[in-house]
C-alpha positions, 0 to 999 in steps of 0.5 A: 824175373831175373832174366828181365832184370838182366837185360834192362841192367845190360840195356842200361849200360850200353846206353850209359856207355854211348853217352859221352860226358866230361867225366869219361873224357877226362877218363878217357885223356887223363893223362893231358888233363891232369898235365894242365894248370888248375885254373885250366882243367876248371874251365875245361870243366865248365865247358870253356875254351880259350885260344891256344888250347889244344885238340885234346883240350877242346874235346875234353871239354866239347866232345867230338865235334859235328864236322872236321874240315882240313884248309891248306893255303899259303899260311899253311894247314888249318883244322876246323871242328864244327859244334851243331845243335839240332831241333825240330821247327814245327811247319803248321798242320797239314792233312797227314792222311786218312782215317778208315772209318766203319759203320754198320747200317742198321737200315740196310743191315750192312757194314759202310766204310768211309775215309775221313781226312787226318790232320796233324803237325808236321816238323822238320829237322834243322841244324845250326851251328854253334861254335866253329873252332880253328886250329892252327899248328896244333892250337885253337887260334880262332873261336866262332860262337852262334850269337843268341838273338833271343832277346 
């Protein structure tokens, strides 16, 4: 019983402890957190960025982004982080495979297999982006969000 107890209270922690939220960024960059202006670190805390923040600030409030793409062109060096969100879109319903189907026969007194058909939903995996952030001299300079067509 203990022993059980034991390793879901270690599963629970190493699960726990992958999980990147605010508070363990805050944590983690406490010291350039703290540093910031109140009205700062509330946004931050919302999850709100806004031009001129830093790398730091940005994965505060973010976390790690998705893609990290460097540009070098005649301005100079720009950095770009890339926030994707995943989902699975289901494609309809398609045969997936077969059932193994066994009867027994009670006139010819023998067992008879037979395959049916299976059918099921089938799903695939999509990415889209998000938010693309451009830094520039170590600062967000531009800020590109996915607009919601929804409604």
């Amino acid at each position: 019983m203990k022993t059980t107890k034991l390793i879901l209270t270690c599963l629970a922690v190493f699960a726990l402890a992958g999980c990147s939220t605010v508070n363990s960024r805050i944590q983690e960059k406490s010291s350039v957190y703290y540093s910031l202006e109140a009205d700062t670190r509330e946004k931050i805390d919302q999850g709100v960025i806004e031009p001129g923040f830093t790398p730091d600030m940005v994965y505060i409030a973010l976390g790690t982004p998705d893609e990290k793409r460097t540009r070098r062109d005649l301005d100079g060096r720009t950095e770009v982080w890339i926030y994707n969100s995943y989902y699975d879109r289901m494609e309809g319903i398609r045969r997936v495979g077969y059932y193994r189907n066994v009867y027994f026969d009670p006139v010819a007194r023998i067992y008879r297999v037979y395959y049916t058909p299976a059918y099921g939903p089938v799903y695939s995996q999509q990415k889209e982006e998000q938010i693309r952030i451009t830094f520039r001299d170590g600062a967000v300079s531009t800020i590109e969000q996915a607009r919601d067509n929804s409604s």
